[in-house]
C-alpha positions in Angstrom: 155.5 99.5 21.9 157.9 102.2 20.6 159.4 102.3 17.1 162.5 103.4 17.5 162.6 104.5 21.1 161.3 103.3 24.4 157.9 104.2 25.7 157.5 107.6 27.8 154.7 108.7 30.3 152.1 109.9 28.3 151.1 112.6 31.3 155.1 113.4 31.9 154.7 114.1 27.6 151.8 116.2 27.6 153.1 118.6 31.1 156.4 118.7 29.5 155.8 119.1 25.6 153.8 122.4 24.8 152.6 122.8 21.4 150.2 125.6 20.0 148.9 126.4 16.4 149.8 129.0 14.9 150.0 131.5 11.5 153.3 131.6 9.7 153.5 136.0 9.7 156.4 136.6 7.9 159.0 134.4 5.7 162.2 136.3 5.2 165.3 134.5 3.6 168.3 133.5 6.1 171.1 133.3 3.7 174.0 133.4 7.1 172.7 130.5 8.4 174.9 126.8 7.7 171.7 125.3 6.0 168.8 126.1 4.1 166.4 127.6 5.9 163.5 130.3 7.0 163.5 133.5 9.6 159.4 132.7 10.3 157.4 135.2 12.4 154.8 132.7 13.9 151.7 134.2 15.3 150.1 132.2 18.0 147.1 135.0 18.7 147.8 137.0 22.2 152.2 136.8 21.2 154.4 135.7 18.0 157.8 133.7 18.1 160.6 133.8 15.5 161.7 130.4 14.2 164.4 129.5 12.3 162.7 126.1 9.9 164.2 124.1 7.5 161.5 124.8 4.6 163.1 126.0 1.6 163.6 122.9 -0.4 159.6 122.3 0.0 158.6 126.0 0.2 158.7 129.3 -1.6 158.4 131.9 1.3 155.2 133.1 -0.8 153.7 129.2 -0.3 153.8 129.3 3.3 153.0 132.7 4.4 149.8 132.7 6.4 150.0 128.9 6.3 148.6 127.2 10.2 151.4 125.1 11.7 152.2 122.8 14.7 154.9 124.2 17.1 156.8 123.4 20.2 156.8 127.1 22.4 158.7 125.2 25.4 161.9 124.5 24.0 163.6 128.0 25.2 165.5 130.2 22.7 168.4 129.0 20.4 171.5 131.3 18.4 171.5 130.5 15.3 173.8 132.8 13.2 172.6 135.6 15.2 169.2 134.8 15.0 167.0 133.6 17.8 165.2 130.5 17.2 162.1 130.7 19.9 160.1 127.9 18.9 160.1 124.8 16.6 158.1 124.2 13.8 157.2 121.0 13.5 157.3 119.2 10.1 158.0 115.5 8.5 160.8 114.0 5.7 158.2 113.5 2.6 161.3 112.2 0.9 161.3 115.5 -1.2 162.1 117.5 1.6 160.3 118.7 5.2 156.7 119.1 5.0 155.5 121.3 8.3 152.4 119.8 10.3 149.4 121.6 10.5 144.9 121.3 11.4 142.6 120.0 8.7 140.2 122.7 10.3 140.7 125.8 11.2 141.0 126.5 15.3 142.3 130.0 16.7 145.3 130.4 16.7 147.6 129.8 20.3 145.1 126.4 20.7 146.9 123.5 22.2 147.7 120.6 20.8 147.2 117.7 23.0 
C-alpha cells in the first residue's frame, strides 16, 4: 500500500516518531556548512532546539522567523560543521526548493503531532 517503501506499524510509527510544533526563534546564516542552509532556534514552549534546515533557496531568514513548523525532537543530536543539529524540521521539494510543514491553525506550541 506503500509508494515507494513497504508498509510499517502504524503504532510502532507513532511510539517511535515524535514530532511537536513549534516557533522558528532565530534564523542566523551558516555560511561553514557544505550546503545551503539555516542555524534555526526552534521554540517548542517549555524548551527550544537548534536545527540546522535546508531553507535558503525558499527563505529569507526575515520570511521564516516566527513562522510554526513540524519537527522530529527524537532523532538525537547531529555535528554539522560544529554546529549541533537537535531536531529536524520537516519540509517538502516544491520543485523550487524545500517548503517547511506547518498547522493551518494555530495550536501551542510543543503540541504533538500524531
Amino acid at each position: 500500500m506503500g509508494f515507494d517503501e513497504p508498509n510499517i506499524d502504524p503504532a510502532a510509527f507513532l511510539e517511535d516518531v515524535e514530532m511537536r510544533i513549534g516557533e522558528i526563534t532565530d534564523v542566523a546564516l551558516f555560511p561553514e556548512a557544505r550546503k545551503d542552509v539555516y542555524k534555526l532556534t526552534v521554540d517548542f514552549g517549555d524548551r527550544s532546539r537548534q536545527s540546522a534546515a535546508g531553507l535558503t533557496d525558499v527563505y529569507d531568514p526575515e520570511d521564516i522567523l516566527g513562522n510554526r513548523v513540524v519537527a522530529v525532537v527524537n532523532l538525537g543530536a547531529v555535528s554539522i560543521a560544529g554546529f549541533e543539529s537537535q531536531c529536524l524540521v520537516t519540509g517538502v521539494d516544491s520543485g523550487d526548493g524545500v517548503v517547511h510543514l506547518t498547522t493551518e491553525r494555530d495550536v501551542p506550541l510543543g503540541t504533538r503531532v500524531y
